[in-house]
C-alpha positions in Angstrom: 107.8 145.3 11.6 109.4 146.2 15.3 113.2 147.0 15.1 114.4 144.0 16.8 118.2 144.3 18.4 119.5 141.9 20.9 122.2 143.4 23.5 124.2 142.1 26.5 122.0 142.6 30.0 122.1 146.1 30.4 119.8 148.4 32.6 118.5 150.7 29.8 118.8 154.8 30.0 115.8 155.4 28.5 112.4 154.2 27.3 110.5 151.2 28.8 111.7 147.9 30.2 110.2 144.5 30.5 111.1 141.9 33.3 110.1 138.5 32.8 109.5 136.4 35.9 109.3 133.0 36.7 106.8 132.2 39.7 108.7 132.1 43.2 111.8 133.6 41.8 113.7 135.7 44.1 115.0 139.4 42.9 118.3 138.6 40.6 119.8 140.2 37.1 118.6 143.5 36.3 115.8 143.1 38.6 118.1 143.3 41.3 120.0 146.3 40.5 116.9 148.1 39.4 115.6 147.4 42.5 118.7 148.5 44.5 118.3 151.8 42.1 115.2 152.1 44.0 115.8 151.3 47.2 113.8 148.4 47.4 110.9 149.8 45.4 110.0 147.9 42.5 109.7 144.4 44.8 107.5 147.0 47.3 105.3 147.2 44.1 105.2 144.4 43.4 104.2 142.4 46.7 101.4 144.9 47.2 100.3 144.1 43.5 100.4 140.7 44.7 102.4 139.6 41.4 104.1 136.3 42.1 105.1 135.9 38.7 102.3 133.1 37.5 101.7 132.7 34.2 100.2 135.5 32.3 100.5 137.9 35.2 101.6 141.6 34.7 102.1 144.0 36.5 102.9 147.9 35.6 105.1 150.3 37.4 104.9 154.2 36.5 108.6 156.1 36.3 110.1 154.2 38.6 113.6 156.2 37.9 114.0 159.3 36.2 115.0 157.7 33.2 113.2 154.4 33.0 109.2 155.7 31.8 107.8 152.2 33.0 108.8 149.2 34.3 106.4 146.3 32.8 106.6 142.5 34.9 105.6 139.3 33.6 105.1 136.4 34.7 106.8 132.8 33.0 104.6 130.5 35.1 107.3 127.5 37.0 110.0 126.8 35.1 109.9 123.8 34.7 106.4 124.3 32.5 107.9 126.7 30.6 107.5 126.4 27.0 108.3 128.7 23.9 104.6 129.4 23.7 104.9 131.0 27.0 107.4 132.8 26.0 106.2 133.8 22.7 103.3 135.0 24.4 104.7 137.4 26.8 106.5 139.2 24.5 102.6 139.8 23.0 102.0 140.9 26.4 104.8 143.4 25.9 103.8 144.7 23.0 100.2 145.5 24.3 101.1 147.0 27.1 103.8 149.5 26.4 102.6 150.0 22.9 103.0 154.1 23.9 106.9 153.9 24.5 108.8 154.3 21.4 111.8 151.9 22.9 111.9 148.8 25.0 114.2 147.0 26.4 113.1 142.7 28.0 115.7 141.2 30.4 114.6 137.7 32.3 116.6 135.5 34.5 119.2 133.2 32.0 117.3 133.8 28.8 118.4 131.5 26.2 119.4 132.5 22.5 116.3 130.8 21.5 113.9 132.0 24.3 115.1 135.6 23.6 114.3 135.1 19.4 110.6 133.6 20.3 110.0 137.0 22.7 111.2 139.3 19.7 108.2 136.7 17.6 105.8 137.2 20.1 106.2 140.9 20.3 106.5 141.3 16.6 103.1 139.8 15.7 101.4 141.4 18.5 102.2 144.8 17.3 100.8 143.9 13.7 98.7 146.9 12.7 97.0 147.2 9.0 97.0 151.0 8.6 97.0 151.5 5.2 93.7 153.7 4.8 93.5 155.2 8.1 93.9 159.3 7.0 92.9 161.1 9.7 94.0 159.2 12.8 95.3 161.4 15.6 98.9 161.0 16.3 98.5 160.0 20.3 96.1 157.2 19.0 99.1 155.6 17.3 101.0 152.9 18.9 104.8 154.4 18.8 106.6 151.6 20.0 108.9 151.1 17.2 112.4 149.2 19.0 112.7 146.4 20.9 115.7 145.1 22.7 116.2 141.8 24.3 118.9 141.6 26.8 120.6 138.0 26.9 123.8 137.2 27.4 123.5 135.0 24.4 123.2 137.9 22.2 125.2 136.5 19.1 123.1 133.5 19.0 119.9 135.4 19.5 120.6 137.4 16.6 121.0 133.8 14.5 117.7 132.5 15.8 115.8 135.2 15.0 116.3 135.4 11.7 114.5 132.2 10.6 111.4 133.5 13.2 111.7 137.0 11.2 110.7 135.2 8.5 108.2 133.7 9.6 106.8 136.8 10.7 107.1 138.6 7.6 104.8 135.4 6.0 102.3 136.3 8.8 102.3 140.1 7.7 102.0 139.1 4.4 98.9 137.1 4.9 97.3 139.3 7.3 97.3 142.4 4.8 95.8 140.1 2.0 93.2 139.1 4.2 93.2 142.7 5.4 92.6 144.2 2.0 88.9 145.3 0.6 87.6 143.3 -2.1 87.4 146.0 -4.6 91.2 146.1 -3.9 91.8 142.6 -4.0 90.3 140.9 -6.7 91.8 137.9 -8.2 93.9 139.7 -10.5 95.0 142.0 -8.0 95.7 139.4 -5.8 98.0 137.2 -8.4 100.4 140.1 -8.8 101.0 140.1 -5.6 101.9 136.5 -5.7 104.2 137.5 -8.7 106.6 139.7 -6.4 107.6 136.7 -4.1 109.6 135.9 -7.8 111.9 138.4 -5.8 112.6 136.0 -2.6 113.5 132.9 -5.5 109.9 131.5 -5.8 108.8 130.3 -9.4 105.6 131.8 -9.8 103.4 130.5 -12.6 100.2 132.8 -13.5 96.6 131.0 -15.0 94.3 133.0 -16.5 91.1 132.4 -17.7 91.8 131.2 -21.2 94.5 129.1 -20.1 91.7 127.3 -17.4 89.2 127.1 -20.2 91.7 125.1 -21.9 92.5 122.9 -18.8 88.7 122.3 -18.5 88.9 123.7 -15.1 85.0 123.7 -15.0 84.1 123.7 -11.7 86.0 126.7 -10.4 85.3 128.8 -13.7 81.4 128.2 -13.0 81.8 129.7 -9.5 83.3 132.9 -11.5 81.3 133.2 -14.6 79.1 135.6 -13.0 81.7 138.3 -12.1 83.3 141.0 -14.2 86.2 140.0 -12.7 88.6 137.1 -14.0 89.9 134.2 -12.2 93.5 133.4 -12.1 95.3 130.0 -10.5 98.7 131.1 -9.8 101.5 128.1 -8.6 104.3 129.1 -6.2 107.2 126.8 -6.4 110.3 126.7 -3.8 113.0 124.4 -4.6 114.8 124.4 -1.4 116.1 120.8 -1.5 117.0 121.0 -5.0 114.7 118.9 -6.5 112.4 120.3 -9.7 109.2 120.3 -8.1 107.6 118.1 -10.7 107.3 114.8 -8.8 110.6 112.7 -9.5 110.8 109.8 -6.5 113.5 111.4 -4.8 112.2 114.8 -4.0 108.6 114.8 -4.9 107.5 118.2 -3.5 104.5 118.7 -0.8 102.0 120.4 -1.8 99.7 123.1 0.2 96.5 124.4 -2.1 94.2 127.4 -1.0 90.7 128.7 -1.4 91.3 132.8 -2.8 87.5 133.4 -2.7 88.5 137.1 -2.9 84.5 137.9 -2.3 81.8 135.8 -1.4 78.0 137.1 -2.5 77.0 133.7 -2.3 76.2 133.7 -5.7 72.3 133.7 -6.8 72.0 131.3 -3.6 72.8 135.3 -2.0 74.0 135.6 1.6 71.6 138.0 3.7 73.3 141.2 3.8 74.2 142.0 7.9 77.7 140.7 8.1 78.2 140.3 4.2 80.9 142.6 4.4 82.9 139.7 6.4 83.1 138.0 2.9 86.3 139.7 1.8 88.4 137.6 3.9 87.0 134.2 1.9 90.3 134.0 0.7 92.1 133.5 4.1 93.2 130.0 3.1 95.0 131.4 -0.1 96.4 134.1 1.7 98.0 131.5 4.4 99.3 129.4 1.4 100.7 133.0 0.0 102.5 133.7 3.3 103.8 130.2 4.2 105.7 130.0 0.8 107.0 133.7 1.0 108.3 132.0 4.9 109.7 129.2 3.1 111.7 131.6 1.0 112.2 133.8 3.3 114.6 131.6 5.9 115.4 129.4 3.1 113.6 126.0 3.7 115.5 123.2 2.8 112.2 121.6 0.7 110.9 121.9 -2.3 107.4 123.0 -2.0 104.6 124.2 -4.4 101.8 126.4 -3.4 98.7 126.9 -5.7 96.0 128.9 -4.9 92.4 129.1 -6.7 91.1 133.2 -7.4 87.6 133.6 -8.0 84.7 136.3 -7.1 81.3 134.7 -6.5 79.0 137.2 -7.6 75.5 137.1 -8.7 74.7 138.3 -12.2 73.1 137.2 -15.9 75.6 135.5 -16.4 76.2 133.6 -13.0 76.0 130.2 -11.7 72.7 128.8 -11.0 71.2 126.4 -8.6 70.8 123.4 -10.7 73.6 123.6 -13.3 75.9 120.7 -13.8 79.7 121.6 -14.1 82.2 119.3 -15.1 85.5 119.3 -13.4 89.1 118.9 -14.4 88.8 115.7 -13.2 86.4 114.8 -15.6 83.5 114.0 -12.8 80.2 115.9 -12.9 79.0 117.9 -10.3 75.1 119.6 -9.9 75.6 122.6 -8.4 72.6 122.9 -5.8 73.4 125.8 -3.7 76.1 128.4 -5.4 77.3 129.7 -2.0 79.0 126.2 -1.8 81.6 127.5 -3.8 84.5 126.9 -2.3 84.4 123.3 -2.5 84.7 123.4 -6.3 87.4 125.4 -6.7 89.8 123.5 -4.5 88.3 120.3 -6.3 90.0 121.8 -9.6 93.3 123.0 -7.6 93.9 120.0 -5.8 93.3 117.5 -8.5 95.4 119.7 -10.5 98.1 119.9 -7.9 98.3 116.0 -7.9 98.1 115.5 -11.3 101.2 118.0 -12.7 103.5 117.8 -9.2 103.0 113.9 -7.9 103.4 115.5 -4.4 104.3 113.3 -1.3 100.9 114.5 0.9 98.7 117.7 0.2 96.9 119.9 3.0 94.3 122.4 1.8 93.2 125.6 3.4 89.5 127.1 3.0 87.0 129.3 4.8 84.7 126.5 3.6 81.5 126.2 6.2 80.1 127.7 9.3 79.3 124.3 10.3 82.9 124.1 11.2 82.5 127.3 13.3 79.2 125.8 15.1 81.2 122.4 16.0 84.3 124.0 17.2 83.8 127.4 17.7 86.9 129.7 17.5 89.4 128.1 19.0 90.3 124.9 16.9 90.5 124.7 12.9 88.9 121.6 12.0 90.5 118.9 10.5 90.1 116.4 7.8 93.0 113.5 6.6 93.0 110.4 5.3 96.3 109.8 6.6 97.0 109.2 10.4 100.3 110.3 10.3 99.7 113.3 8.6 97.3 114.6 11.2 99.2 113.6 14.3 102.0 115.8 13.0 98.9 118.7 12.3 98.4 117.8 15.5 101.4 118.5 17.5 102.3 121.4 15.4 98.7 123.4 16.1 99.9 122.7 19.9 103.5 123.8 19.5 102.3 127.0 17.3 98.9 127.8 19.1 97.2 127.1 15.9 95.4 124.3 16.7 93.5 121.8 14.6 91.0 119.3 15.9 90.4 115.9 13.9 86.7 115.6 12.5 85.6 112.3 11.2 85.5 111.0 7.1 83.1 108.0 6.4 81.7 106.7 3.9 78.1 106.9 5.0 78.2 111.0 4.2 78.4 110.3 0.8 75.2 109.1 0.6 74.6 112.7 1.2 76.1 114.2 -2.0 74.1 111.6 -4.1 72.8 113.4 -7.5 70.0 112.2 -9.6 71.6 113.6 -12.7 75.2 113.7 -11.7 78.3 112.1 -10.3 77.5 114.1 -6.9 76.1 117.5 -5.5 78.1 120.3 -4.3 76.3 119.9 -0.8 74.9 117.9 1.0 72.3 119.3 3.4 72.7 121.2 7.1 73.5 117.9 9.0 77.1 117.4 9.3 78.1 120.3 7.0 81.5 120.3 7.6 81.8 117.0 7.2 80.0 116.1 3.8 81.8 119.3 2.7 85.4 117.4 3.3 84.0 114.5 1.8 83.3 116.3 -1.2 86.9 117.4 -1.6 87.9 114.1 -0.9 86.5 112.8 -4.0 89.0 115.1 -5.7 92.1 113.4 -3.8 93.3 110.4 -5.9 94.9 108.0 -3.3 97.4 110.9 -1.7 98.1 111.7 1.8 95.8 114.9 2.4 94.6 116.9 4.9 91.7 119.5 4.6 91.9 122.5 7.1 88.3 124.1 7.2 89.9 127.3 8.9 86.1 129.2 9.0 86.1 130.1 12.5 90.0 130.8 12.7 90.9 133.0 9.8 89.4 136.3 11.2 89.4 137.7 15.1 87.1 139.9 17.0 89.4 140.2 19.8 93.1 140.5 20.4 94.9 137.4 21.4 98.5 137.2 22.8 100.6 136.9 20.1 97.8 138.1 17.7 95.6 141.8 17.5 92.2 141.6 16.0 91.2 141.0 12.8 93.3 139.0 10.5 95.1 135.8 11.9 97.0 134.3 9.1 96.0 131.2 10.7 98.2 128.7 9.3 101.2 130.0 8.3 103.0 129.0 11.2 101.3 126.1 11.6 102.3 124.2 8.3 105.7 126.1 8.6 106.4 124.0 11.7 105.2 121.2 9.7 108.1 121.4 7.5 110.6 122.6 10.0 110.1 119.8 12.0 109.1 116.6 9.5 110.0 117.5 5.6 113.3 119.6 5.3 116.8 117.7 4.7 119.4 117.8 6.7 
């Protein structure tokens, strides 16, 4: 992560600095003594750049001292639409474009304590990078920015709001490397270790393996991994942040977030075509969000008590695999006919979430899966798609997708779907043909939900990016994370 320092309003003596601008706004602050500095040049540069400060503008200024290598505007937009997502999104900006000085220093006109923290946020997940493997990458191809520093006259208080945000971000990190990871790294195994570190930030971490699912009658997720060499695990992540025990007493039942760990997708003997298979290793992107929200949780100390369980499997296709036609019964007791094994994820989280319900009595439950590419078809890559029986629950979804850039967008449930998943030999079928995908795929886990508040993200389109976004560089989003951490923040943490 960037070295993030907060400092009174200072022109800096060396190493990059960013201006933020609101539209209109007339030369004050730091501006206007770099500009004096200048004799007049950095608003010459400016006006014939034509930057007026609307949102999203930049504009870049080559040595404009001796000691200051670039000088890096932005613009805010009007203030009076300015919003911590516009905020948070030009300190991306700032991390993109001055990724090749090794120090940076922000000023703005009046930042607040807060608006200063959600820069240092913005900047911070921009300049995520998942290095691990790369050997022989040429030193000037490396970003080197490595310090930022946001000038604010709140500096104290800056440095107390961030540290909730740096938190967060570390969650983000976290998720984005598991989702970063290559399968033959990650495997379920693999993957439930690392969930047995966060032990280290005051999570209870409890670890299933496959004899202790046998004996739970966890059917339907250990038929999705009987054809691997590889073992599943279900590992549950408690916080206790209210002090309550997590194990569903009136007072301080617990909410409950459940995710899909598909650490790799064949398909199964229904086997994927091979262009783009590679892709697969990230079909445990809604584990990996519920992995990273809880470590955020724990990391700024959430005043909830939260449990996070997330299903590990590996799809692959084998003698001893899964095939079309089998009927797997569930933890639930119901029956299912499997009819296409690269509908997989669906029966894991039918396991996990009725298991969830079951042991933890939780007040609501959301679930996270790469589930279809019907989703991606409906909504392409801009909005998760959404799934509740609950109203409320989804309008606070809602608002927190807007507030955190992770949006969701509310798909319908109905009972006429089901009609869909009708077996002739069991209580339903795993699918339910192409029309409506995403939706008789929600319906199927809904079956699985016995009368709780629930919400079922189907997160297909959003948990991977082929281009950078403000706050976020290509590849792994850890979509989520932040937006069920603002869930709690705002709606489920005691005073």
């Amino acid at each position: 992560m960037l070295d993030i320092a907060f400092a009174k309003p200072a022109l800096p003596k060396s190493g990059a600095l960013a201006l933020l601008i609101h539209e209109g706004e007339k030369p004050s602050g730091l501006w206007e003594q770099l500009d004096a500095a200048t004799a007049g040049a950095i608003s010459r540069a400016l006006e014939v750049a034509e930057f007026k400060g609307a949102k999203g503008k930049t504009c870049t200024i080559l040595s404009p001292t001796p000691t200051i290598a670039r000088v890096l505007a932005i613009g805010l937009g009007k203030p009076a639409e300015l919003t911590g997502r516009i905020v948070e999104e030009a300190g991306g900006a700032i991390a993109a474009s001055l990724s090749r000085e090794p120090a940076v220093a922000v000023a703005g006109a009046a930042l607040s304590a807060q608006q200063a923290a959600e820069v240092a946020l913005g900047a911070t997940l921009r300049a995520y990078r998942f290095d691990r493997y790369r050997t022989k990458e040429k030193p000037e191809d490396k970003p080197k920015l490595a310090k930022l520093t946001v000038l604010t006259a709140e500096n104290t208080k800056a440095k107390t709001a961030w540290e909730p945000l740096a938190a967060t971000a570390r969650g983000v990190f976290l998720s984005r490397d598991l989702v970063s990871e290559p399968p033959n790294v990650l495997n379920p195994a693999e993957m439930a270790e690392r969930c047995r570190k966060l032990t280290e930030l005051g999570l209870k971490v409890d670890i299933f393996g496959l004899k202790d699912l046998t004996k739970l009658g966890f059917g339907a997720m250990l038929g999705v991994s009987q054809g691997s060499a590889n073992e599943p695990r279900m590992v549950v992540m408690q916080w206790n942040g209210a002090g309550g025990n997590g194990r569903g007493k009136s007072k301080d039942k617990p909410v409950a977030f459940i995710g899909k760990g598909v650490t790799f997708d064949t398909g199964g003997i229904s086997i994927k075509p091979a262009g783009g298979m590679e892709d697969m290793k990230w079909d445990m992107a809604g584990a990996g969000t519920v992995i990273g929200l809880m470590a955020t949780l724990a990391g700024r100390k959430a005043k909830v008590d939260a449990i996070g369980l997330v299903g590990l499997v590996e799809n692959m296709p084998s003698g001893t695999a899964q095939r079309p036609g089998d009927v797997v019964t569930s933890y639930s007791g119901q029956t299912i006919e499997v009819i296409n094994t690269d509908a997989e994820g669906r029966l894991v989280l039918a396991d996990v979430i009725w298991y969830a319900q079951q042991k933890y009595d939780p007040k609501f439950m959301v679930d996270l899966a790469t589930l279809t590419g019907a989703i991606i078809i409906g909504l392409g890559h801009e909005y998760a798609g959404m799934f509740s029986n609950d109203d409320a629950l989804a309008q606070k979804l809602s608002a927190a997708g807007q507030a955190t850039g992770e949006r969701v967008w509310r798909m319908p449930l109905d009972e006429a779907y089901d009609k869909q998943l009708k077996s002739e030999i069991a209580d339903m079928k795993n699918v339910g043909g192409r029309p409506g995908g995403s939706i008789t795929a929600a319906q199927f886990i809904q079956r699985f939900v016995n009368g709780k508040p629930w919400a079922h993200l189907d997160i297909a389109g959003m948990a991977w990016s082929t281009k950078d976004a403000p706050a976020v560089p290509k590849g792994a989003t850890a979509f989520g994370v932040r937006l069920l951490d603002r869930l709690v923040a705002d709606h489920y943490e005691t005073p």
